[in-house]
PyMOL CGO cylinders between C-alpha atoms (Angstrom):
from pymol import cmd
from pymol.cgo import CYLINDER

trace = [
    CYLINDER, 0.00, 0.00, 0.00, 1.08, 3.20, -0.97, 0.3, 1, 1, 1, 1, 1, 1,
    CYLINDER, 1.08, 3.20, -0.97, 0.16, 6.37, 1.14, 0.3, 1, 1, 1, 1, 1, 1,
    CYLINDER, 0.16, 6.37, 1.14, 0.04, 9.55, -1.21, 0.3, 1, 1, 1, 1, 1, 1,
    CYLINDER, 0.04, 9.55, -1.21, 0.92, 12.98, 0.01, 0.3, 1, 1, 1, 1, 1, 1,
    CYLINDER, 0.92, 12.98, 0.01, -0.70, 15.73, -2.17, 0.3, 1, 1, 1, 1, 1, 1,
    CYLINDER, -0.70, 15.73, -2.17, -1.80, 19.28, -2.00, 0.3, 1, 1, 1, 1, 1, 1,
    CYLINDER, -1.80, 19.28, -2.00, -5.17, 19.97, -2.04, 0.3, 1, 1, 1, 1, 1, 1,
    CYLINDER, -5.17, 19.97, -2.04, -5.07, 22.75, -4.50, 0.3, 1, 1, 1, 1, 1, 1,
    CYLINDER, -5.07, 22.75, -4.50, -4.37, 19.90, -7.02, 0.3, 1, 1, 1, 1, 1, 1,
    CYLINDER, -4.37, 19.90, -7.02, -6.77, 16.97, -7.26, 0.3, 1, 1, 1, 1, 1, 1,
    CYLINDER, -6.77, 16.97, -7.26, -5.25, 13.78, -6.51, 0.3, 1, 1, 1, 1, 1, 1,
    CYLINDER, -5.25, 13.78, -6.51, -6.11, 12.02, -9.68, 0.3, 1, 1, 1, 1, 1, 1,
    CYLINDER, -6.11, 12.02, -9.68, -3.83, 14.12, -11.56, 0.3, 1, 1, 1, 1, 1, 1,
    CYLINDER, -3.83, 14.12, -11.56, -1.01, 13.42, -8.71, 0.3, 1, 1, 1, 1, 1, 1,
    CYLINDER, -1.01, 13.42, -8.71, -1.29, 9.81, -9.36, 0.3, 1, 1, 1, 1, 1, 1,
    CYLINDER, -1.29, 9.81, -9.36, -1.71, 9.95, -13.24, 0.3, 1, 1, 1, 1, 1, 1,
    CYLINDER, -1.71, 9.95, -13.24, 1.82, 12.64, -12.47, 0.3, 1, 1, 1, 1, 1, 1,
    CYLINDER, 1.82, 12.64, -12.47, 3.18, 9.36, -9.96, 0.3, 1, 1, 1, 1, 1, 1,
    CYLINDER, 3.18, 9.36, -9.96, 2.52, 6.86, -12.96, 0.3, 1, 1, 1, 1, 1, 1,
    CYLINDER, 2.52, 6.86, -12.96, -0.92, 5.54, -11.53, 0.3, 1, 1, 1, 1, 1, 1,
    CYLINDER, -0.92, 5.54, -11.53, -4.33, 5.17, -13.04, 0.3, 1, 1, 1, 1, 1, 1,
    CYLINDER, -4.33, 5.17, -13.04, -7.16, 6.11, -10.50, 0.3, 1, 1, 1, 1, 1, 1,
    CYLINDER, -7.16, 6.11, -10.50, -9.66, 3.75, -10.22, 0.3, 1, 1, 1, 1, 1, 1,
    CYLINDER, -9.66, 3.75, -10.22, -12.41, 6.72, -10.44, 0.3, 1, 1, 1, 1, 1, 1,
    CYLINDER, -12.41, 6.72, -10.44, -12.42, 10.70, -11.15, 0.3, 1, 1, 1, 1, 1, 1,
    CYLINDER, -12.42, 10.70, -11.15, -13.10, 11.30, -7.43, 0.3, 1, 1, 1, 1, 1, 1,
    CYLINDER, -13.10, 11.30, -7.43, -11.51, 9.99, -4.41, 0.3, 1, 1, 1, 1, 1, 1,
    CYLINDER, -11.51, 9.99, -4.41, -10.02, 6.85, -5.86, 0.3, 1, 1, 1, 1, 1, 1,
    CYLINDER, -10.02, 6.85, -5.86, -9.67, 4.17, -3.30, 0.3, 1, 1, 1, 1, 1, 1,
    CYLINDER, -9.67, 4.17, -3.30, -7.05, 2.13, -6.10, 0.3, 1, 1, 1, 1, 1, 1,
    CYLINDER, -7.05, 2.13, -6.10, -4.78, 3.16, -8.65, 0.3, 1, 1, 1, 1, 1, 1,
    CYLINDER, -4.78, 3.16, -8.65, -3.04, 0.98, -11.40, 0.3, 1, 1, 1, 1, 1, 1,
    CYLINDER, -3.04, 0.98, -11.40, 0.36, 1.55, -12.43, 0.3, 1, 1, 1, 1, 1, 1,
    CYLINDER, 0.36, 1.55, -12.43, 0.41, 2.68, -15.90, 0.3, 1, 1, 1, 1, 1, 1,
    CYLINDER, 0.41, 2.68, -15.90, 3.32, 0.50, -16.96, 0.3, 1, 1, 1, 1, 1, 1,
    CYLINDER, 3.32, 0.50, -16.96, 1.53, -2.96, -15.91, 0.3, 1, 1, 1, 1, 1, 1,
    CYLINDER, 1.53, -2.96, -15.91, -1.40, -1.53, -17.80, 0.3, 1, 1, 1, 1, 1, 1,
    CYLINDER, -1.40, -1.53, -17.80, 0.42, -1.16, -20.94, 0.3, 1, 1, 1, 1, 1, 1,
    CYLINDER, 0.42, -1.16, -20.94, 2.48, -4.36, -20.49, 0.3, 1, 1, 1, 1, 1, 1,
    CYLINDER, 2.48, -4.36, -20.49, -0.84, -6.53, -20.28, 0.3, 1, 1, 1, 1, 1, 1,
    CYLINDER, -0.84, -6.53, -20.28, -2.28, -4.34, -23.07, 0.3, 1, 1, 1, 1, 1, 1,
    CYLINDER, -2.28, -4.34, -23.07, 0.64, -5.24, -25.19, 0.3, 1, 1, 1, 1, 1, 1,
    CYLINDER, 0.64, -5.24, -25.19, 0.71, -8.99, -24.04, 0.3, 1, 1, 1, 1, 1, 1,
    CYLINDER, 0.71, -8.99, -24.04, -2.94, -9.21, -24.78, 0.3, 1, 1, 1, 1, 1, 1,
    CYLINDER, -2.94, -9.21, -24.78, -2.18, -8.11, -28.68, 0.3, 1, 1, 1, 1, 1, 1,
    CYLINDER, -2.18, -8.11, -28.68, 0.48, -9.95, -29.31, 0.3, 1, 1, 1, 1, 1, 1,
    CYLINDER, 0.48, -9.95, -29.31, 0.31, -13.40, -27.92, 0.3, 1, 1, 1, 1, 1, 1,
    CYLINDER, 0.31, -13.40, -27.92, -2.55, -16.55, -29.40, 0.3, 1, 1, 1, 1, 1, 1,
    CYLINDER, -2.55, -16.55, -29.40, -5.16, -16.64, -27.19, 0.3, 1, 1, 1, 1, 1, 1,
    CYLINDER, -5.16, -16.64, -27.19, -5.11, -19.68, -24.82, 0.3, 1, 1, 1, 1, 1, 1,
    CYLINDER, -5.11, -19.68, -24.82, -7.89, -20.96, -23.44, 0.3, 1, 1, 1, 1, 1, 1,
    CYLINDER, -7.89, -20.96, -23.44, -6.24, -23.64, -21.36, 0.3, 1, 1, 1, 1, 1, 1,
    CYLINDER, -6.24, -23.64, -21.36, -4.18, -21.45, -19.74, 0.3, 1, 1, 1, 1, 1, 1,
    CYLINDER, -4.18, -21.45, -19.74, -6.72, -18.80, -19.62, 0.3, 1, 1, 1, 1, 1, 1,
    CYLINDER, -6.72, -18.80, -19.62, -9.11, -20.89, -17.64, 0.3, 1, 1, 1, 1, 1, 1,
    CYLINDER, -9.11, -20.89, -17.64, -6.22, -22.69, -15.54, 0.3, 1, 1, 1, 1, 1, 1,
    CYLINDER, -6.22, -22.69, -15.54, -5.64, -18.98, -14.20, 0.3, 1, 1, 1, 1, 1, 1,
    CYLINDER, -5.64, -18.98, -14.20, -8.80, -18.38, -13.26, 0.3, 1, 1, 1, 1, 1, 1,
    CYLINDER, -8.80, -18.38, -13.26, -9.45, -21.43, -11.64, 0.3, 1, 1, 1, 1, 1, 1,
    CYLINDER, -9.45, -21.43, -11.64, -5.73, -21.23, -9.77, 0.3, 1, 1, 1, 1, 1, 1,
    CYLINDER, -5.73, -21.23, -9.77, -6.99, -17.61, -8.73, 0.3, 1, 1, 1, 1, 1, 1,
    CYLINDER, -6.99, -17.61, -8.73, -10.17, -18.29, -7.43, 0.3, 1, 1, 1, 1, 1, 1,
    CYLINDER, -10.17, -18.29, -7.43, -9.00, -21.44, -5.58, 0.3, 1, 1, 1, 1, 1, 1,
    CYLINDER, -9.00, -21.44, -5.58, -6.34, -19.61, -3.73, 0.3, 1, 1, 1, 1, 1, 1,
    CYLINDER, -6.34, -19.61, -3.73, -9.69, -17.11, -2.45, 0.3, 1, 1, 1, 1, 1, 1,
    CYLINDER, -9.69, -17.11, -2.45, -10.92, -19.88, -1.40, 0.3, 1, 1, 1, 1, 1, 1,
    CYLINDER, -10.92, -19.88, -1.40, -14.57, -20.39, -3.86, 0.3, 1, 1, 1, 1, 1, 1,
    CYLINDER, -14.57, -20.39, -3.86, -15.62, -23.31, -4.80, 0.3, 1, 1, 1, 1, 1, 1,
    CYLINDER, -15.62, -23.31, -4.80, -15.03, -24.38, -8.11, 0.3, 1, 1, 1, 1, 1, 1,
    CYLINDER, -15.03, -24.38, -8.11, -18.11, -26.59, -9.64, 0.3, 1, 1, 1, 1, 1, 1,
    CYLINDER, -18.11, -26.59, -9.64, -16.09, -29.64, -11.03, 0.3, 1, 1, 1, 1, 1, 1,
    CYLINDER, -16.09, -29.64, -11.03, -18.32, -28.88, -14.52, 0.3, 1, 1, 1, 1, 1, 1,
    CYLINDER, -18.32, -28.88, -14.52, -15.67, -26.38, -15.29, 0.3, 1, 1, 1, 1, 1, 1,
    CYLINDER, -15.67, -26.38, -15.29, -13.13, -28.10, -16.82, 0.3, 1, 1, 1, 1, 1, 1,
    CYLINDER, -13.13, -28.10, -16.82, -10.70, -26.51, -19.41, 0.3, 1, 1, 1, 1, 1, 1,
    CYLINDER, -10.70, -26.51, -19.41, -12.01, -29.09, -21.75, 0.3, 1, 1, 1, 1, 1, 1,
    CYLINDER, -12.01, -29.09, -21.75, -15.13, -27.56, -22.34, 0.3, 1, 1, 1, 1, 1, 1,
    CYLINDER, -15.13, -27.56, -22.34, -16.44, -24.62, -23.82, 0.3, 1, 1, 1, 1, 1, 1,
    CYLINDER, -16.44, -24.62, -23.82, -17.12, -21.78, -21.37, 0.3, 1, 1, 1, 1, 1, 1,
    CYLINDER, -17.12, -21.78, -21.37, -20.68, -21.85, -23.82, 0.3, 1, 1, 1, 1, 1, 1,
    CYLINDER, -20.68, -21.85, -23.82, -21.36, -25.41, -22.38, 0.3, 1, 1, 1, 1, 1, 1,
    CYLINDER, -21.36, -25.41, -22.38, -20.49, -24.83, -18.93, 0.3, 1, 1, 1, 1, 1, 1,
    CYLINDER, -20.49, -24.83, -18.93, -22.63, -21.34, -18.92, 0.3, 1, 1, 1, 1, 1, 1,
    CYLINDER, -22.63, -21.34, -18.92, -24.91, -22.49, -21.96, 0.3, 1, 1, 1, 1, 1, 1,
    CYLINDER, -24.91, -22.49, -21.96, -28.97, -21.37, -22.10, 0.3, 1, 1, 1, 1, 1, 1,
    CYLINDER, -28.97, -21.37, -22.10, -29.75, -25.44, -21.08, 0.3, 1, 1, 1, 1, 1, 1,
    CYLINDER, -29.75, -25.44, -21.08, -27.56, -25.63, -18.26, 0.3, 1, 1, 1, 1, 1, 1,
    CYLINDER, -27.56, -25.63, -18.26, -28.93, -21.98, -16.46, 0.3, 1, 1, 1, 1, 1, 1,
    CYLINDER, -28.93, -21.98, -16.46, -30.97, -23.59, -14.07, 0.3, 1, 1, 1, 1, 1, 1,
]
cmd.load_cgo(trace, "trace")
């Protein structure tokens, strides 16, 4: 956590957009984003194939270490259509 020191004549958005940051909103962010992990993901998400596999084996690996449940329906080998489809909503 980073504790900001700024003067109030300036708004603090534009003292973390100055630090590198993105606010997460126009008034009294709570979170900012570093700009250069922003553009690195941007980039990363251009130029690399799209994996699915991977993509859903991060997801699952993220929401496993907070602790959700993960229905053992959601498989990397299946569609995120089937898993989520219009006969499977209940």
């Amino acid at each position: 956590m980073i504790h900001v020191h700024y003067c109030t004549t300036k708004p603090l958005t534009e003292k973390l957009v100055e630090m590198g940051y993105f606010p997460s909103s126009p008034v009294q962010p709570q979170i900012a984003f570093d700009l250069s992990l922003m553009n690195f993901s941007s980039f990363m998400f251009i130029h690399t194939i799209p994996n699915i596999t991977g993509f859903v084996e991060t997801i699952v690996a993220h929401l496993t270490l907070r602790k959700y449940k993960i229905p053992s329906a959601v498989s990397c080998y299946h569609p995120f259509s089937y898993i989520y489809g219009p006969t499977n909503l209940g």
